[in-house]
N, C-alpha and C positions, 0 to 999 in steps of 0.2 A: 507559412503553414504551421498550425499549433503541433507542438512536441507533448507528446505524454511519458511521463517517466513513473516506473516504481520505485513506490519505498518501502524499505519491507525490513526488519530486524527479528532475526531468527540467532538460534541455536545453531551451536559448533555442527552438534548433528544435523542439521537442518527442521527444526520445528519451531513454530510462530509462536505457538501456545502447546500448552501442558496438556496432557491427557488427565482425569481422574481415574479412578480404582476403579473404576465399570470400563473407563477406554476412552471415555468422549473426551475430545478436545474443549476446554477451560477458557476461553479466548480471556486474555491478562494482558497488559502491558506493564506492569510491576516489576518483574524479571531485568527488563531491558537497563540501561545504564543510563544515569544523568547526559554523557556524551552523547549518545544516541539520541534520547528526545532532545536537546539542544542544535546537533545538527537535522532534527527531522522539521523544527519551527524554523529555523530557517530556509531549508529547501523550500517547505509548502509557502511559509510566510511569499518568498521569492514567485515564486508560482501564480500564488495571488486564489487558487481554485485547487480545492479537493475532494475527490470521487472515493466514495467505501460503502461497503454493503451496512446493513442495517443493523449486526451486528457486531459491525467493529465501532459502529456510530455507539450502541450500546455499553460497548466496552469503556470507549472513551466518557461518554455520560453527557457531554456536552456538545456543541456548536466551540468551534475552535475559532477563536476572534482572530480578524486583521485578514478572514480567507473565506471565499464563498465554500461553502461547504453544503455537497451535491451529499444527496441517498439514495442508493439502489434498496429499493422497498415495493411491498405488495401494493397494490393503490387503495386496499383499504387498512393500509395502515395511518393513524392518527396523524394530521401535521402534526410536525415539530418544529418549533419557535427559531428561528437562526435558521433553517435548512432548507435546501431544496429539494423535494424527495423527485424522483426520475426512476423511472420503466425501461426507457429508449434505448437503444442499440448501442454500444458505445459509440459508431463512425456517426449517428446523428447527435448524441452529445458532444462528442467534439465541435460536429460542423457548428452546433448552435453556438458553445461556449468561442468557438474561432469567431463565429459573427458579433459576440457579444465585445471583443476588442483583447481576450484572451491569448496568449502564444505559448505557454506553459501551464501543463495543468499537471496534478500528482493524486497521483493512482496509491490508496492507501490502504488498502485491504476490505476484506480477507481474503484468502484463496479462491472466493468463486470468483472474486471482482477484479484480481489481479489473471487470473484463468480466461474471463469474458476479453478481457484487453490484449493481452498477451496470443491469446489464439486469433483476433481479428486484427490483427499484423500492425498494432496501434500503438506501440511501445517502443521508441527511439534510446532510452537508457534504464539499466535500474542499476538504483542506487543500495547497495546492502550493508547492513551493519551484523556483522558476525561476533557473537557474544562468547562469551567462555563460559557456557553452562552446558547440559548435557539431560532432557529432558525421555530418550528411550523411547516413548512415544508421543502423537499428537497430533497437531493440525501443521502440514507440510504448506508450503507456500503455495503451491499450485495444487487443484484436484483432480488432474487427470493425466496420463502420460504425455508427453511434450516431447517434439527434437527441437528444438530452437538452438542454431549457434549464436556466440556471445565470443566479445573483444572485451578483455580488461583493459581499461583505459588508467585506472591508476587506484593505489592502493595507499590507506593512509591510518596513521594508529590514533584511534581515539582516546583510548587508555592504554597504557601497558598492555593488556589483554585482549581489548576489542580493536578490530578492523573494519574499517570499513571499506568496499569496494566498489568501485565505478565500472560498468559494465555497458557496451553499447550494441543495441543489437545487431546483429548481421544476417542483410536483407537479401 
């Protein structure tokens, strides 16, 4: 059966992205640390397949090579060259990407797309990287209240200050 896992590098406080001077959240990956995107090409690289809403595709700018690389987007949004843009439920994107010879896929934001996964009971680990900033407000990892329990499975320093944490979920 395919395992879908989060990836997700947030703030000490817990925020993804930055708020501006009006409130909204800034979606950036700039912040995050050379460790962190180093261990994030590898997970996904490992994975082979990765899911993120249309916005964090944005953020990124690109089709991320050596990974299929899935879009949750409107369907009259423009194709994008490298991408598969997708609608569908996450349990029928899995089931598609399980029949496609997949067994890991990685769930890479934002909040609505880590939120849609996480609430249809389809997430077996996430993987977190805990930064030493402190952003006050922004874009929180999930966008709606959640009880989900979680198992630390183990805890490792990627720099002096960052951590990163294995977490498994409990079914």
């Amino acid at each position: 059966m395919i395992k879908a896992f989060i990836i997700v590098a947030h703030t000490a406080d817990g925020f993804i992205a930055p708020a501006n001077k009006a409130g909204q959240a800034v979606p950036s990956t700039a912040w995050t640390s050379g460790a962190d995107r180093k261990k994030f090409v590898e997970l996904t690289k490992k994975a082979g397949v990765i899911v993120m809403g249309l916005t964090t595709y944005q953020t990124i700018g690109k089709a991320l090579p050596n990974r299929v690389n899935i879009v949750y987007a409107p369907s009259d949004t423009p194709v994008i060259l490298g991408v598969e843009m997708t609608d569908k439920p996450p349990k029928d994107l899995l089931a598609d990407l399980e029949a496609r010879g997949f067994t890991d896929v990685a769930i890479c934001g934002g909040s609505t797309i880590y939120t849609m996964f996480i609430e249809a009971g389809l997430i077996d680990t996430i993987y977190m990287t805990v930064e030493p900033r402190l952003f006050g407000t922004g874009m929180t990892v999930f966008n709606k209240p959640l009880d989900i329990s979680l198992s630390l499975t183990s805890v490792e320093n990627l720099t002096p200050d960052a951590l990163f944490l294995t977490y498994k979920v409990r079914r």
